[in-house]
C-alpha positions, 0 to 999 in steps of 0.5 A: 199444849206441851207438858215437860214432866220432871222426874227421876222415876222412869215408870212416871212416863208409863203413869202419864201416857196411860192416865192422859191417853184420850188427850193425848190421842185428841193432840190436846197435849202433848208430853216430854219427858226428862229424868233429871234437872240438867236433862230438863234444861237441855230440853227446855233449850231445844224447845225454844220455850214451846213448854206452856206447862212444866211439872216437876218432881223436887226431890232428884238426884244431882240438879233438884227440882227446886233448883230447876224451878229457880233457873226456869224463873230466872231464865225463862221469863216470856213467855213465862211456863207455869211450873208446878211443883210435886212432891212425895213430902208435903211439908212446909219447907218445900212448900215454901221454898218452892212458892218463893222461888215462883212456883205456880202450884205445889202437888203432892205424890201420889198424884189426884190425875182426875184433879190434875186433869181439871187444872189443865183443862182451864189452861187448855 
C-alpha cells in the first residue's frame, strides 16, 4: 500500500519511518512524503494515482490541507484515495469542513499510531 503523507513538519518522516519500520521492512507499505499542498499534487500527478491512501495535515502554509482535500475529491475520482485528514486542533470547524469536502477520517495530533496502524491493517 502507498501512503502519501502531508505535512509541513519535516520530523514527521523521522515519526513515520521509525513507528512503521516492520511494515515498511515487510513492503506492507510504502510512504511518500510532501511538505506542502502544491508538492502533494506534483507527487500525486507523477504517481498516476498509485496513492491508496492519503493523510494530511490541514494547517500548512500556502496550499492547506483543506484545500488539498478538495482538489484530490474533485480530480481524483477512480479510483478514489482515501483521505484522512490531521490535525493538532480538534474543533468543529475543521471537522466539519473537512467531512464536507469528502474526508474519509479526521485525526487528531498527537497522532495514537497503535489505533493508526489498526485502520490501515483492515485496508491492507
Amino acid at each position: 500500500m502507498k501512503i502519501l503523507v502531508v505535512d509541513d513538519e519535516r520530523d514527521v518522516k523521522i515519526l513515520f519511518e521509525q513507528r512503521f519500520r516492520k511494515e515498511i521492512r515487510n513492503g506492507d507499505i510504502t510512504f511518500i512524503f510532501s511538505f506542502s499542498g502544491e508538492e502533494a499534487i506534483t507527487v500525486l500527478k507523477s504517481m498516476e494515482q498509485e496513492a491508496v491512501l492519503i493523510l494530511s495535515d490541514i494547517n500548512m502554509p500556502g496550499m492547506s490541507g483543506l484545500e488539498l482535500l478538495e482538489f484530490i475529491k474533485k480530480d481524483y475520482l477512480k479510483p478514489p484515495p482515501v483521505v484522512m485528514m490531521i490535525t493538532a486542533y480538534g474543533d468543529d470547524d475543521n471537522f466539519n469542513s473537512a467531512k464536507k469536502l469528502g474526508a474519509d477520517e479526521f485525526l487528531t495530533k498527537p497522532l495514537d499510531f497503535t489505533m493508526l496502524k489498526d485502520k490501515l491493517k483492515s485496508m491492507i
